[in-house]
Backbone as XML, in Angstrom:
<?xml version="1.0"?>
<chain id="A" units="angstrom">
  <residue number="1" name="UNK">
    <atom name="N" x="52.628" y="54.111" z="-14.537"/>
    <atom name="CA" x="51.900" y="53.569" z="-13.406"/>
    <atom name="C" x="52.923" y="52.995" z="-12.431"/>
  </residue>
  <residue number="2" name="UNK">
    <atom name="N" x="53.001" y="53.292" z="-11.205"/>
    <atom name="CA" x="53.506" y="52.886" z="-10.548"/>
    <atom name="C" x="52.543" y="52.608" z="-8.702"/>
  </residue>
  <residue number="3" name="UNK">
    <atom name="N" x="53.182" y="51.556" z="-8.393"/>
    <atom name="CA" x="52.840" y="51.322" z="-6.715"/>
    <atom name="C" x="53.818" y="52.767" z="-5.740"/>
  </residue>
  <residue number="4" name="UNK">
    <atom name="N" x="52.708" y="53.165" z="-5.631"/>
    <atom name="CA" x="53.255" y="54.168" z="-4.339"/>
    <atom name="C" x="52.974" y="53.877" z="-2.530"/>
  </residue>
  <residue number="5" name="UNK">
    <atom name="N" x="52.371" y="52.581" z="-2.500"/>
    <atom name="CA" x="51.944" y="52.903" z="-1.534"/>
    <atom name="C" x="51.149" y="51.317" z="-1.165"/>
  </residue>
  <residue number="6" name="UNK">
    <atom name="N" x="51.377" y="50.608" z="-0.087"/>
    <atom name="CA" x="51.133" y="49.098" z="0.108"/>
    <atom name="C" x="50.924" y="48.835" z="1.932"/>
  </residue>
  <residue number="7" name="UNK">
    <atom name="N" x="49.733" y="48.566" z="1.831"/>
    <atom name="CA" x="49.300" y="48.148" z="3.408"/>
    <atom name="C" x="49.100" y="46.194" z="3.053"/>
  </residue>
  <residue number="8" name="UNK">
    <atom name="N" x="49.438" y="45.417" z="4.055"/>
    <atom name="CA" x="49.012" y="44.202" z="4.477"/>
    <atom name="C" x="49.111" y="44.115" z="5.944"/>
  </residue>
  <residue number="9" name="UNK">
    <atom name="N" x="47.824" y="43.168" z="6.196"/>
    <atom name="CA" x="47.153" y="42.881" z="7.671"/>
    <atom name="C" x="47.180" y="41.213" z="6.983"/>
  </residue>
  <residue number="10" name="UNK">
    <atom name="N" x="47.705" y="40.684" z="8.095"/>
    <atom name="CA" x="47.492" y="39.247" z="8.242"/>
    <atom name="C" x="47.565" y="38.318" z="7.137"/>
  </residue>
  <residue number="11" name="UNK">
    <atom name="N" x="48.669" y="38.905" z="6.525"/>
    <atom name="CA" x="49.377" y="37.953" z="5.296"/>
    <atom name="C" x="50.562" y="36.928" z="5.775"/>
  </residue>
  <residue number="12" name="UNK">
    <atom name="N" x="50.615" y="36.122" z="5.498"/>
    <atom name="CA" x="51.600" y="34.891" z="5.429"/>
    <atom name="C" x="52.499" y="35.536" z="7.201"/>
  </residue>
  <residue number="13" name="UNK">
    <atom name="N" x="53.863" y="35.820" z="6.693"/>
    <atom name="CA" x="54.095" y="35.952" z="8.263"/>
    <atom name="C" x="54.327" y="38.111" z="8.644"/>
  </residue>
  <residue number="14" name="UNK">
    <atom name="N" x="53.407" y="38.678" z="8.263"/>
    <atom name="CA" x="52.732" y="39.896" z="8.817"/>
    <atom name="C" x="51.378" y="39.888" z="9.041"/>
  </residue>
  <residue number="15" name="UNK">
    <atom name="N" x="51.626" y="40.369" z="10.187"/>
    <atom name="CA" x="50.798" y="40.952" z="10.771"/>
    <atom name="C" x="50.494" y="41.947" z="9.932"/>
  </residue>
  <residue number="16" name="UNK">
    <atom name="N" x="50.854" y="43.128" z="10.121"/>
    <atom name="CA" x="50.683" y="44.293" z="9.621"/>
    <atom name="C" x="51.593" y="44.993" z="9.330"/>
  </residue>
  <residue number="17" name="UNK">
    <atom name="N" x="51.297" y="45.935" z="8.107"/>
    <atom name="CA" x="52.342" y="46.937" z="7.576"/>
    <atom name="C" x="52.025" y="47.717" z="6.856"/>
  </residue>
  <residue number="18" name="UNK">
    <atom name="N" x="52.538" y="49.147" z="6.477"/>
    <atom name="CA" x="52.372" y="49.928" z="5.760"/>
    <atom name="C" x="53.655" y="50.118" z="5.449"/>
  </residue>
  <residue number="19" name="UNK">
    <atom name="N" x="53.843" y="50.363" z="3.448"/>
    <atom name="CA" x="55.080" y="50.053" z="2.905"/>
    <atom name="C" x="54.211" y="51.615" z="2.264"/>
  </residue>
  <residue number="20" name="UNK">
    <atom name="N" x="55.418" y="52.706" z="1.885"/>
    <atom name="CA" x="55.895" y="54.053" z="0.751"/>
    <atom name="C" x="57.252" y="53.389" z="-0.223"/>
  </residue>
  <residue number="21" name="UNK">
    <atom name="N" x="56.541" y="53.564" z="-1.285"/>
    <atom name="CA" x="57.865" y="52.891" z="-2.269"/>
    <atom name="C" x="58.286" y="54.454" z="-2.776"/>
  </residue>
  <residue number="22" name="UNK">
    <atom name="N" x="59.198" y="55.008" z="-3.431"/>
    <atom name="CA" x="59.902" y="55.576" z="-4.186"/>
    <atom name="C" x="59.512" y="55.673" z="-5.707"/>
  </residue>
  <residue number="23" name="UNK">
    <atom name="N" x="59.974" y="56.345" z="-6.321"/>
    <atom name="CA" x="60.104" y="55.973" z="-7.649"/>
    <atom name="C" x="61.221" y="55.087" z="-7.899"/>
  </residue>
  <residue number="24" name="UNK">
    <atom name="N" x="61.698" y="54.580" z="-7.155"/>
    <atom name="CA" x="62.763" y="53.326" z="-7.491"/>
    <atom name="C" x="63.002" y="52.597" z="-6.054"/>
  </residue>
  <residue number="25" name="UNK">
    <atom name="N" x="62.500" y="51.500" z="-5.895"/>
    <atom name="CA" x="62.672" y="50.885" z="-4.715"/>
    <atom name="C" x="63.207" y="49.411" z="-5.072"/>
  </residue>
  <residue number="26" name="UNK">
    <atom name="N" x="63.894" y="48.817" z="-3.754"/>
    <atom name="CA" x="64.535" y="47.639" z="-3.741"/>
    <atom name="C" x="64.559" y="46.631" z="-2.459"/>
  </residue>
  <residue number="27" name="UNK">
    <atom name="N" x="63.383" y="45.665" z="-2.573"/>
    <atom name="CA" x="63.482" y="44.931" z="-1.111"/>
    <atom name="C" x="64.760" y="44.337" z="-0.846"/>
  </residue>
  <residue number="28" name="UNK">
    <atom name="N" x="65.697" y="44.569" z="-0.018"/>
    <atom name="CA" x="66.780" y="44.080" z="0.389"/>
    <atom name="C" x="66.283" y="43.433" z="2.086"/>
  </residue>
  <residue number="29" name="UNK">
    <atom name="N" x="66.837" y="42.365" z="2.215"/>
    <atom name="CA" x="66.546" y="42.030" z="3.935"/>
    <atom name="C" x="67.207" y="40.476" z="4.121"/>
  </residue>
  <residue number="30" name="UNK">
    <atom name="N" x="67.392" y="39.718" z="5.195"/>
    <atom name="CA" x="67.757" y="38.403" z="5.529"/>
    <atom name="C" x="66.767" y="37.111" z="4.613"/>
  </residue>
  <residue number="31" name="UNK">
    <atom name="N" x="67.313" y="36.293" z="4.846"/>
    <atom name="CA" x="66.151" y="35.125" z="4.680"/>
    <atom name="C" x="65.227" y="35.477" z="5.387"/>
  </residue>
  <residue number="32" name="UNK">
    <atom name="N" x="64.041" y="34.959" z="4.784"/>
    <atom name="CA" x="62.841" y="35.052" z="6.145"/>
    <atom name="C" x="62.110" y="36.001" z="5.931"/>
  </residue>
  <residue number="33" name="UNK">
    <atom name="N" x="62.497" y="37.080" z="5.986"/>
    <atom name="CA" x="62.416" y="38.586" z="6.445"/>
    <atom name="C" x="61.137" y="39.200" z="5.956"/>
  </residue>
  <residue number="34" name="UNK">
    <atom name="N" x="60.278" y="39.025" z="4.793"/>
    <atom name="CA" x="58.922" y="39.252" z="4.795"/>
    <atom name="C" x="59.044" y="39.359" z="2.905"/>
  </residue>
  <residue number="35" name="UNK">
    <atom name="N" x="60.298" y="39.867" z="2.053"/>
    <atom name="CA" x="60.338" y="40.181" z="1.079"/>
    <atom name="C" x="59.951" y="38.796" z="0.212"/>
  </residue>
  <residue number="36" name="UNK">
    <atom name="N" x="60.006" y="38.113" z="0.212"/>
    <atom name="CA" x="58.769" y="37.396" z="-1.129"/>
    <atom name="C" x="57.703" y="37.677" z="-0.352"/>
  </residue>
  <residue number="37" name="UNK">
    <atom name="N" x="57.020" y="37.588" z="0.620"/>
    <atom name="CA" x="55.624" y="38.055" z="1.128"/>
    <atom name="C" x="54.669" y="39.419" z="0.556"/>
  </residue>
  <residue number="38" name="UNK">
    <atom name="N" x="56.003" y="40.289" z="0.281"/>
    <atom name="CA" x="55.630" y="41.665" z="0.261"/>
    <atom name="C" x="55.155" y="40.995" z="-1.572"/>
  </residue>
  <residue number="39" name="UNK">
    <atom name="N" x="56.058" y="40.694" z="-2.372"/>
    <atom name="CA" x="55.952" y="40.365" z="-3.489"/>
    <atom name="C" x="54.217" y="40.121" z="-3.920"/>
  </residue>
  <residue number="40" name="UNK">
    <atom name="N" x="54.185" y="38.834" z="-3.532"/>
    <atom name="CA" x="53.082" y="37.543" z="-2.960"/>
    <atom name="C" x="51.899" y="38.566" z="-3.049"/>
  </residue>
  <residue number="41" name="UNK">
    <atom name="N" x="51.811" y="39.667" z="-1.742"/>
    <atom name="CA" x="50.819" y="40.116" z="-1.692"/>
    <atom name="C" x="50.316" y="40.936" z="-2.567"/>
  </residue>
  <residue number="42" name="UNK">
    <atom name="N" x="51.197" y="41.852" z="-3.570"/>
    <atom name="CA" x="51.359" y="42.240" z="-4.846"/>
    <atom name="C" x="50.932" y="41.741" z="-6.047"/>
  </residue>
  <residue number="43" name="UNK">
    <atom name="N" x="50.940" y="40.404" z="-5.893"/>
    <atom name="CA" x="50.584" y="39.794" z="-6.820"/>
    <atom name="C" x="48.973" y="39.010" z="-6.422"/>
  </residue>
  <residue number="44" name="UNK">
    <atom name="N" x="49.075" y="39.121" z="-5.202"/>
    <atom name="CA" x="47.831" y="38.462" z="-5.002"/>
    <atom name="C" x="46.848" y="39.605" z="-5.307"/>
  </residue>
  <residue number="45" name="UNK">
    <atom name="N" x="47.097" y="40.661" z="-4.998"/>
    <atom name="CA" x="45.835" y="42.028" z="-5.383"/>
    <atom name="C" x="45.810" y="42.442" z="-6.535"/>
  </residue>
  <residue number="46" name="UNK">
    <atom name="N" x="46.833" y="42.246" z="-7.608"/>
    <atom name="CA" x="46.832" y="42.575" z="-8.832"/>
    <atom name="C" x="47.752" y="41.722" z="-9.722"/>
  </residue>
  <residue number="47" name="UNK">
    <atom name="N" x="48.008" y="40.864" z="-9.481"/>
    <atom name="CA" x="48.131" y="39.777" z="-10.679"/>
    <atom name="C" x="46.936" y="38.918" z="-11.062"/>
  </residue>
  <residue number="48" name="UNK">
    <atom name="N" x="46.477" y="38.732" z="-12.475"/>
    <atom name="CA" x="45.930" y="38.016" z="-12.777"/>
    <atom name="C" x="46.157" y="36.728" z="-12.942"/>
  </residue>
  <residue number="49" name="UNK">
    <atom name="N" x="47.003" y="36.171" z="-12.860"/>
    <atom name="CA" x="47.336" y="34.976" z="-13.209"/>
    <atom name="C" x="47.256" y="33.867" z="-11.352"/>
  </residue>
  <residue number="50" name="UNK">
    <atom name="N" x="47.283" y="34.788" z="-10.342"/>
    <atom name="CA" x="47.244" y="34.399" z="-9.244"/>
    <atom name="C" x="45.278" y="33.845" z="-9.106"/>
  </residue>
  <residue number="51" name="UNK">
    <atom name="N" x="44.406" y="34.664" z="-9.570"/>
    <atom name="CA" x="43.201" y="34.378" z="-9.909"/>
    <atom name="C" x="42.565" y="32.955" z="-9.903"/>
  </residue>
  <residue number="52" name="UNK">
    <atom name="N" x="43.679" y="32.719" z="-10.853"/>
    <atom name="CA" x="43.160" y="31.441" z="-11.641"/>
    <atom name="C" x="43.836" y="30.025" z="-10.800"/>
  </residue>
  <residue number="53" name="UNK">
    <atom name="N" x="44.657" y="30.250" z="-9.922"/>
    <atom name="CA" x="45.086" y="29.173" z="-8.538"/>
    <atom name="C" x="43.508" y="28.670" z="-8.132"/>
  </residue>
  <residue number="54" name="UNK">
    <atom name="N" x="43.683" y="27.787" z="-7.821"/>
    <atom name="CA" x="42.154" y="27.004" z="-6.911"/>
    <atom name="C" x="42.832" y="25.960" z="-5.693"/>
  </residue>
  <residue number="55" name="UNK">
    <atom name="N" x="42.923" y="26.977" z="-4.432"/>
    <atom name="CA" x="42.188" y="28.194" z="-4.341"/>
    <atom name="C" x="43.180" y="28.986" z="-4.380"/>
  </residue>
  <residue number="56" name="UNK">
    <atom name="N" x="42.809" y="30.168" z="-4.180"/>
    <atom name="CA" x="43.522" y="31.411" z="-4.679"/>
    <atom name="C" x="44.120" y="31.997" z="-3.682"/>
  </residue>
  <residue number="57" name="UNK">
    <atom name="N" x="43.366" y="31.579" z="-2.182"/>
    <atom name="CA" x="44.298" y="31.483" z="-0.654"/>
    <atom name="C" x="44.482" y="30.579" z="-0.554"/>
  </residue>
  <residue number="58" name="UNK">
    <atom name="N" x="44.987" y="29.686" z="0.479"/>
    <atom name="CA" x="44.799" y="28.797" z="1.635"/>
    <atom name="C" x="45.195" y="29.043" z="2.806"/>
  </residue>
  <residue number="59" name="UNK">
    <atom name="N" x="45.202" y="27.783" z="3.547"/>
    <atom name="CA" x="45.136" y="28.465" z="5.223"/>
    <atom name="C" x="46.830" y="28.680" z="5.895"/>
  </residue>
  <residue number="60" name="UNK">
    <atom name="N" x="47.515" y="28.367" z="4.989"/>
    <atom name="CA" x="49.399" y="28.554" z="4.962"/>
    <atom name="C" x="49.644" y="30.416" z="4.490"/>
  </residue>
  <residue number="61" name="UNK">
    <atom name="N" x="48.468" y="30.990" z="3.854"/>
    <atom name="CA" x="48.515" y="32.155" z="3.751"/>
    <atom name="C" x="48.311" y="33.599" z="4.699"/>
  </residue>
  <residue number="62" name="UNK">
    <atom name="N" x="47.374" y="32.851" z="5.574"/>
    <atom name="CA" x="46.791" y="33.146" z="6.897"/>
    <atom name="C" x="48.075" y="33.554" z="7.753"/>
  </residue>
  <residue number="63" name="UNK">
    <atom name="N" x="47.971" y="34.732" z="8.634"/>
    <atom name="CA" x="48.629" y="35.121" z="9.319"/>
    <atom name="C" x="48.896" y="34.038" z="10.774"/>
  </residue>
  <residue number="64" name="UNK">
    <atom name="N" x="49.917" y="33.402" z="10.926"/>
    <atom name="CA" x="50.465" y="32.407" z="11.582"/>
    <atom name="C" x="48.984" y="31.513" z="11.654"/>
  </residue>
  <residue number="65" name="UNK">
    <atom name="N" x="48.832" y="31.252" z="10.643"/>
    <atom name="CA" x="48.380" y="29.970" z="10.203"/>
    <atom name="C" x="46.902" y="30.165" z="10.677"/>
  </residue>
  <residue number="66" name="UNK">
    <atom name="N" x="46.276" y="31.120" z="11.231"/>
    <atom name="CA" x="45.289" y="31.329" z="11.970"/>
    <atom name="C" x="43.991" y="31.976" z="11.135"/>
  </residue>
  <residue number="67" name="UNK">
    <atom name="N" x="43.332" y="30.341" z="10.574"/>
    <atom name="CA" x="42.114" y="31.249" z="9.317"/>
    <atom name="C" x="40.853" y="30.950" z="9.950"/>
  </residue>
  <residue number="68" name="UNK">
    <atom name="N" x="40.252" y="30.452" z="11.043"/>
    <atom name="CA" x="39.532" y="30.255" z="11.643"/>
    <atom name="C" x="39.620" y="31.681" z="12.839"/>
  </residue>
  <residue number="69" name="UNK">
    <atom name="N" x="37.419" y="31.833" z="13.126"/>
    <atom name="CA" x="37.539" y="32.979" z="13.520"/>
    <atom name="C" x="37.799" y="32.253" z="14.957"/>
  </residue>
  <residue number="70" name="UNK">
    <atom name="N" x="37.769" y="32.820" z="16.192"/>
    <atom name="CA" x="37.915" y="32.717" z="17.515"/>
    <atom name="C" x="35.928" y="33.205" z="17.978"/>
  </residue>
  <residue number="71" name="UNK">
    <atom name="N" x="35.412" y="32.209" z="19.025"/>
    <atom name="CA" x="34.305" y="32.616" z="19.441"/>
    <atom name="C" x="34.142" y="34.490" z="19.512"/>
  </residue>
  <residue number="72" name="UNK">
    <atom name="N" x="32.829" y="34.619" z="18.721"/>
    <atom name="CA" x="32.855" y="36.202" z="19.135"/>
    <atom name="C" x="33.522" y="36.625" z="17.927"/>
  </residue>
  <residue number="73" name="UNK">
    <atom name="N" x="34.721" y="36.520" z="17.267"/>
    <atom name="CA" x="35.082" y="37.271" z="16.075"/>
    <atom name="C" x="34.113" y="36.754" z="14.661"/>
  </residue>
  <residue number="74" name="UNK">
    <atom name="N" x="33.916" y="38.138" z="14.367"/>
    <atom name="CA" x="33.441" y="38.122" z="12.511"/>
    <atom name="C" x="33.980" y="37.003" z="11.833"/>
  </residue>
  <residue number="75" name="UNK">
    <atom name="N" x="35.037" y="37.187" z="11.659"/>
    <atom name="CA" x="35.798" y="36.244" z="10.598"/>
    <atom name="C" x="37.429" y="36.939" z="10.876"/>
  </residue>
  <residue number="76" name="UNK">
    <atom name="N" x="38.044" y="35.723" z="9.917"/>
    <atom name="CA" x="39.482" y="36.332" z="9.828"/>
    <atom name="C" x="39.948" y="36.607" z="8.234"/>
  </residue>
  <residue number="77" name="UNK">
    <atom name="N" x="40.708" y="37.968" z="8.269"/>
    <atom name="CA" x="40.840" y="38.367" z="6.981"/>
    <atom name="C" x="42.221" y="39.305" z="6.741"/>
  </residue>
  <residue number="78" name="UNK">
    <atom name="N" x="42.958" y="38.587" z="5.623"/>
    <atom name="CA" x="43.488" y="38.923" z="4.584"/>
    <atom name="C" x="43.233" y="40.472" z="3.920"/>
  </residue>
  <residue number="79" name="UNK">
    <atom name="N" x="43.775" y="41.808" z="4.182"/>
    <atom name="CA" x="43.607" y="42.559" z="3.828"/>
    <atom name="C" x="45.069" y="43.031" z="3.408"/>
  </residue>
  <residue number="80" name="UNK">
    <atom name="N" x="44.842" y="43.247" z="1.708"/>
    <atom name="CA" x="46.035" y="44.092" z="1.106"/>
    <atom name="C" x="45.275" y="44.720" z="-0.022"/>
  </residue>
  <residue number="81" name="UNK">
    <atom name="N" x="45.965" y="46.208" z="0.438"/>
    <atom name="CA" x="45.513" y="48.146" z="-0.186"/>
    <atom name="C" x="46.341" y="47.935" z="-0.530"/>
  </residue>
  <residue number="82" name="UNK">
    <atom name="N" x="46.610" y="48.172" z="-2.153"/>
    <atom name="CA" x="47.623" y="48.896" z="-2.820"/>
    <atom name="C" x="47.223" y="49.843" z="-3.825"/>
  </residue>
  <residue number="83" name="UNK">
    <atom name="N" x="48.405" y="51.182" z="-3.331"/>
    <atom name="CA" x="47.905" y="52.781" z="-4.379"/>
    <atom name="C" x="48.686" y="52.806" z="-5.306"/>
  </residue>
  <residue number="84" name="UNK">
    <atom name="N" x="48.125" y="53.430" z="-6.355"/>
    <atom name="CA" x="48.553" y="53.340" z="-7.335"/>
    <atom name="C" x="48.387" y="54.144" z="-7.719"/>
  </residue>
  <residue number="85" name="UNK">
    <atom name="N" x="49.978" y="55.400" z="-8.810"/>
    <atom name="CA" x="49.695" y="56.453" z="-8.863"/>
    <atom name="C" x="50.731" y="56.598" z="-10.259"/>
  </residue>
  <residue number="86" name="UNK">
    <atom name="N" x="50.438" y="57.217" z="-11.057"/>
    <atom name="CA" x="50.922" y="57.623" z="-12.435"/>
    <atom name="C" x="50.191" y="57.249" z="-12.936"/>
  </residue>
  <residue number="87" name="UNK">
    <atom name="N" x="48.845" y="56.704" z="-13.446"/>
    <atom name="CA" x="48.319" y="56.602" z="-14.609"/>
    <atom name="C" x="48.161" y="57.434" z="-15.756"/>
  </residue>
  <residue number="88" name="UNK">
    <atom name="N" x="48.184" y="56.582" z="-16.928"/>
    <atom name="CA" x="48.252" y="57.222" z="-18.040"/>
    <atom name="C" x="47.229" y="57.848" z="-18.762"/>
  </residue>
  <residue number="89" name="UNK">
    <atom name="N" x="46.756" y="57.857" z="-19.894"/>
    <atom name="CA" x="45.012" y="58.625" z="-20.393"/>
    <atom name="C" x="44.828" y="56.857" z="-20.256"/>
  </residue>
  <residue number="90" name="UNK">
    <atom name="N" x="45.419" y="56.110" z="-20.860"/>
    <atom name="CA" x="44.679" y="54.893" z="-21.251"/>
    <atom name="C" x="44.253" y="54.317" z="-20.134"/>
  </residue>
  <residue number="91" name="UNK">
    <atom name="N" x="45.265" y="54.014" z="-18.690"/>
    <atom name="CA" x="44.700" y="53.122" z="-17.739"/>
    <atom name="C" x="43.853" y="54.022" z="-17.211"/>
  </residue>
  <residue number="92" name="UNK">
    <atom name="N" x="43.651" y="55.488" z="-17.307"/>
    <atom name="CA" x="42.667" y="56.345" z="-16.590"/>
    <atom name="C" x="41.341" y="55.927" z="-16.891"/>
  </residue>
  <residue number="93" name="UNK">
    <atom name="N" x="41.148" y="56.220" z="-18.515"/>
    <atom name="CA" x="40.038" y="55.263" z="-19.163"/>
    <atom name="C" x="39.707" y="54.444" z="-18.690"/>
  </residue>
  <residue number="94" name="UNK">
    <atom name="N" x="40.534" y="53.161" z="-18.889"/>
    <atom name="CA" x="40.062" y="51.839" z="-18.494"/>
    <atom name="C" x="39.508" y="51.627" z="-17.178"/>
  </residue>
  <residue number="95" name="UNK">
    <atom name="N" x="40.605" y="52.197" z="-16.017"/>
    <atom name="CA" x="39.979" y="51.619" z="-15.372"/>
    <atom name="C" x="39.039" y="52.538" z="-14.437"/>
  </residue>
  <residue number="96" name="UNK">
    <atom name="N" x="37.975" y="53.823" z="-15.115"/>
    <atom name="CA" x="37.644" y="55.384" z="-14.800"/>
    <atom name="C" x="36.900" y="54.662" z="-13.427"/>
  </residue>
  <residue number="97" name="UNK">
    <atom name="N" x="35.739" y="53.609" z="-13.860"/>
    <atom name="CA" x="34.978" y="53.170" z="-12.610"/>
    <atom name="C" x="35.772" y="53.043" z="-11.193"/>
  </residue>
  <residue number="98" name="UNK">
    <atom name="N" x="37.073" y="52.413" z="-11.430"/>
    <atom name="CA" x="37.569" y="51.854" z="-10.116"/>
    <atom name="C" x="38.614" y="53.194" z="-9.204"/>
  </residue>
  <residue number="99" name="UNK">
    <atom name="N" x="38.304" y="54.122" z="-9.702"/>
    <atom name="CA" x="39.643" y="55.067" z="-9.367"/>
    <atom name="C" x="38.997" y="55.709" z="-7.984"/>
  </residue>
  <residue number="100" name="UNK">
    <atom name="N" x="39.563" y="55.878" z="-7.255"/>
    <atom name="CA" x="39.416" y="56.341" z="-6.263"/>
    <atom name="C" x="40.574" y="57.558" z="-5.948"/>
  </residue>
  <residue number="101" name="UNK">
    <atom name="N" x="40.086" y="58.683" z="-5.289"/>
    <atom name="CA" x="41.313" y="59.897" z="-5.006"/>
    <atom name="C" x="41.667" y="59.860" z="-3.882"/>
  </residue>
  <residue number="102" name="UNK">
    <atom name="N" x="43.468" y="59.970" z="-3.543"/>
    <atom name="CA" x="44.261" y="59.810" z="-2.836"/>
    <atom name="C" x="44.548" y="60.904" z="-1.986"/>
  </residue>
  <residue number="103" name="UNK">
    <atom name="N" x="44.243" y="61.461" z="-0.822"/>
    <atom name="CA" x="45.058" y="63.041" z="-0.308"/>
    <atom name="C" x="45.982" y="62.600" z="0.269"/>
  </residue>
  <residue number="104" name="UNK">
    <atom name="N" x="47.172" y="62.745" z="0.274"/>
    <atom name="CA" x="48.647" y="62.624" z="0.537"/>
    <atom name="C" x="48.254" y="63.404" z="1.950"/>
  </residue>
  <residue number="105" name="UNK">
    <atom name="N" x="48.356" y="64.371" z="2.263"/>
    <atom name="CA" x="47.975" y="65.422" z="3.142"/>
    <atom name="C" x="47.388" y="64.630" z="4.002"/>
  </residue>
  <residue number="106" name="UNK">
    <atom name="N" x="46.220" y="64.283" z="3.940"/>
    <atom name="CA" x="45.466" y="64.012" z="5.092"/>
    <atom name="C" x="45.519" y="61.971" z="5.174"/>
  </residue>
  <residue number="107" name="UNK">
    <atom name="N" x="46.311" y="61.492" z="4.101"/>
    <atom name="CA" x="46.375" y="60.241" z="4.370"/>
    <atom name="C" x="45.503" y="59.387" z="4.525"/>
  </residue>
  <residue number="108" name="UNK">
    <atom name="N" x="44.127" y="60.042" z="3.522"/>
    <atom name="CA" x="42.864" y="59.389" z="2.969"/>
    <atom name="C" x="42.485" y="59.175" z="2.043"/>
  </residue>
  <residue number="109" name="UNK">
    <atom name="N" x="41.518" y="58.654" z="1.414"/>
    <atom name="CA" x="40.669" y="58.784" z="0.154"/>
    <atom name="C" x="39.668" y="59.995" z="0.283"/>
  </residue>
  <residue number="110" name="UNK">
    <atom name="N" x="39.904" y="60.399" z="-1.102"/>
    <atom name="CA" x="38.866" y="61.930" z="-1.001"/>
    <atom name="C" x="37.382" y="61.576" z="-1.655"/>
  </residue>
  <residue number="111" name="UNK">
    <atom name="N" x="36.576" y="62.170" z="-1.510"/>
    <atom name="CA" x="35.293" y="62.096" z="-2.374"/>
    <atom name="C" x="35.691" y="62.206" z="-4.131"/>
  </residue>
  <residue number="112" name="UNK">
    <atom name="N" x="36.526" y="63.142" z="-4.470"/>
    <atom name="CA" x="36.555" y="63.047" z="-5.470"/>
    <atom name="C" x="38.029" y="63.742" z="-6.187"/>
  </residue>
  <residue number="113" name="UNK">
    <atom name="N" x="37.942" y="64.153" z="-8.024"/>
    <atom name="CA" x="39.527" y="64.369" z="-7.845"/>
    <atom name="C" x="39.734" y="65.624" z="-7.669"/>
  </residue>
  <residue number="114" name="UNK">
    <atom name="N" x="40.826" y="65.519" z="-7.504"/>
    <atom name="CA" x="41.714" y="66.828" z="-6.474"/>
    <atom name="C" x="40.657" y="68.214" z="-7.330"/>
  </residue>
  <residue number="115" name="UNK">
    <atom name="N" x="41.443" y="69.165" z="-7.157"/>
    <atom name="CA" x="41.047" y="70.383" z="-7.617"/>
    <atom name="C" x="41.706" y="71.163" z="-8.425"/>
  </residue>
  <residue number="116" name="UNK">
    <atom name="N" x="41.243" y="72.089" z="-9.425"/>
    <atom name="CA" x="42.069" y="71.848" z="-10.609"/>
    <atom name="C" x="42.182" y="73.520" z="-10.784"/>
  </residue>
  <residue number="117" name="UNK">
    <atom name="N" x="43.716" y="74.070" z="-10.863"/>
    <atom name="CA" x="43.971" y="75.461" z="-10.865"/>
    <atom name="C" x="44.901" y="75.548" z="-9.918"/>
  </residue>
  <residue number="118" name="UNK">
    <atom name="N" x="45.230" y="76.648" z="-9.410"/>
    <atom name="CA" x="46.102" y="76.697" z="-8.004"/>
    <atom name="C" x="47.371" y="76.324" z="-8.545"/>
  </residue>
</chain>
């Protein structure tokens, strides 16, 4: 199992991003620079142990500090996608409900999984 693939909108200090990891990747960058963020948000979508924080955001998490909506906006939100690709028979199993299919190609989610032959 590995992360192939990591979007965040309005995390700590991003705005926005779309991250392609490798089969071997390495955040290198200055102080500052977003890499514990990238971490952070990693752990905030799939660590369990981040869960159990109360609360599990706060408003220092918020993209420049801004967790209140503005007249007229929905709300403000924290969005991090992360894909995930090598699973094994076991995490396939486990986690069969939550799987969703990836087209590389068209840089969507498909209805269903790929197609099998060819």
């Amino acid at each position: 199992m590995k992360i192939s693939r990591l979007k965040i909108k309005r995390f700590r200090g991003i705005r926005k991003c779309r991250l392609f990891f490798t089969d071997h990747a390495v955040l290198v960058g200055d102080n500052n620079s977003g890499k514990s963020t990238v971490l952070e948000a990693i752990d905030l979508a799939l660590g369990p142990d981040r869960l159990s924080r109360k609360p599990v955001i706060d408003e220092h998490d918020f993209y420049l500090g801004e967790y209140l909506a503005n007249e007229g906006e929905k709300s403000r939100k924290i969005r991090i996608e992360v894909t995930i690709t090598g699973l094994n028979d076991e995490q396939r199993s486990r986690f069969a409900d939550y799987i969703e299919w990836w087209d590389n190609s068209k840089d969507a989610f498909q209805s269903g999984p790929p197609g099998r032959g060819c």
